[in-house]
Phi, psi and omega in degrees: 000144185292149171275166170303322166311328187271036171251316168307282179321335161331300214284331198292300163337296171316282150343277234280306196333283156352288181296322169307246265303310173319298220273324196279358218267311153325306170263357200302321168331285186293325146307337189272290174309316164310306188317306179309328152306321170301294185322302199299324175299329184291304183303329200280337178297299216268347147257001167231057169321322188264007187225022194291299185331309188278344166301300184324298217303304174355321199250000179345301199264354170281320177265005165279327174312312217274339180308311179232081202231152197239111200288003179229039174239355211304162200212106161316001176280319222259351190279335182298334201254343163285328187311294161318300193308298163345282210286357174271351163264338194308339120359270187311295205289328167282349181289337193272335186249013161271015177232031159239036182070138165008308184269029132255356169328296190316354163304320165271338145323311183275348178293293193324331175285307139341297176255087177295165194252011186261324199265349203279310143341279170325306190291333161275342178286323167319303178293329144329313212271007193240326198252320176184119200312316189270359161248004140297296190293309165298345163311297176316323185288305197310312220277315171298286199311317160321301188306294204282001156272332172303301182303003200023048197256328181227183193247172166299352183257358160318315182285226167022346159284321191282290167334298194287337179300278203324308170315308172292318161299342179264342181277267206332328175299309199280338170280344193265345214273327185257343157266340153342305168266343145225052157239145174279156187316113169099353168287169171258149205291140174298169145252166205304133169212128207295296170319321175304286179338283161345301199286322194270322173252015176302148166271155170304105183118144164078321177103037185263344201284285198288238221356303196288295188326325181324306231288000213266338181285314171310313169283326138343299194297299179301337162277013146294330191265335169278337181294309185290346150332288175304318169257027174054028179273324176228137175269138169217164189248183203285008180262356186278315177262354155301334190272325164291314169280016167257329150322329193269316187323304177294300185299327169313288188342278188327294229304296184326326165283351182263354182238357204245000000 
């Protein structure tokens, strides 16, 4: 026979039910794009046959991150972080399949089509706007200037001046972020250092500490491509600077998920 106590416990049951049903509710975006993301690797293994091992190896830690998330614990956190990951192979996977020529480009059409960079945006300004406030607003700017370069109300080096403001401020964010927790009081402050960096705000687990490292070649490449840009040393054309600023967008997304 039940107890009075098991009315509570019920209720406690019911209550987590919910609380999933929130969190999935919450994640369904991103899931619903990972899934599409899986479908796209299954295509690309299966027309690019001779490379499916190196396709696979590309997506190693997202799918295995996602292997092992236990659905009936799940956390919309954990879709997030699945996502970062994704987007730290997506490099490698367009490399493999643009050097088998053109006629697998639409591969990358349907990634880009997937991962829209508007909405990937949005998830970061989210993830900002909880975190910090002067890289929310440069975001917010980088994000307006993107739109009225798409309309060609601006150019590649206007877009490509507000990113790189947004970069250079989001590094230095990302230097307090490490020294704050391990430097003492009165020391002199390190200087930036990426790998340091990692090592000190990376979250635990999963392969986010080497995730962020990874990130360090990406950001490295790209404020080179913008510095020369923005100061009109290199010309490029917009589907070449679309591709860039979509590069970052996406790295930004990963770093955040390795540290949030």
């Amino acid at each position: 026979m039940a107890e009075f106590d098991d009315l509570g416990k019920a209720k406690n049951v019911i209550n987590s039910l919910f609380d999933l049903r929130a969190e999935l509710i919450s994640a369904s975006p991103m899931l619903v794009e990972m899934l599409k993301t899986i479908e796209l690797h299954e295509k690309s293994c299966d027309e690019i046959s001779e490379k499916k091992e190196v396709i696979l190896a590309a997506i190693d830690e997202p799918i295995n991150y996602i292997l092992s998330i236990d659905p009936g614990n799940f956390k919309a956190s954990y879709a997030m972080s699945a996502t970062g990951l994704f987007y730290n192979t997506s490099g490698d996977t367009r490399t493999i399949i643009t050097s088998y020529g053109n006629k697998h480009y639409h591969l990358i059409e349907e990634y880009d089509e997937i991962n829209k960079t508007e909405i990937i945006i949005e998830r970061v300004l989210d993830i900002l706007a909880a975190m910090d406030g002067d890289l929310y607003k440069h975001m917010k700017i980088a994000k307006s200037t993107y739109g009225e370069w798409k309309a060609d109300a601006k150019n590649n080096s206007d877009l490509s001046k507000d990113i790189r403001n947004f970069q250079d401020n989001f590094k230095g964010y990302l230097h307090l972020r490490r020294v704050k927790k391990n430097t003492t009081e009165g020391v002199k402050l390190p200087d930036f250092s990426w790998s340091k960096m990692a090592d000190a705000i990376g979250k635990s687990g999963s392969g986010f500490v080497k995730t962020l490292k990874n990130q360090q070649c990406v950001n490295d490449k790209l404020h080179l491509e913008f510095t020369t840009i923005m100061k009109l040393t290199k010309t490029v054309t917009k589907k070449e600077m679309d591709r860039f600023f979509k590069d970052y967008i996406e790295h930004v997304y990963t770093v955040l998920t390795c540290i949030v």
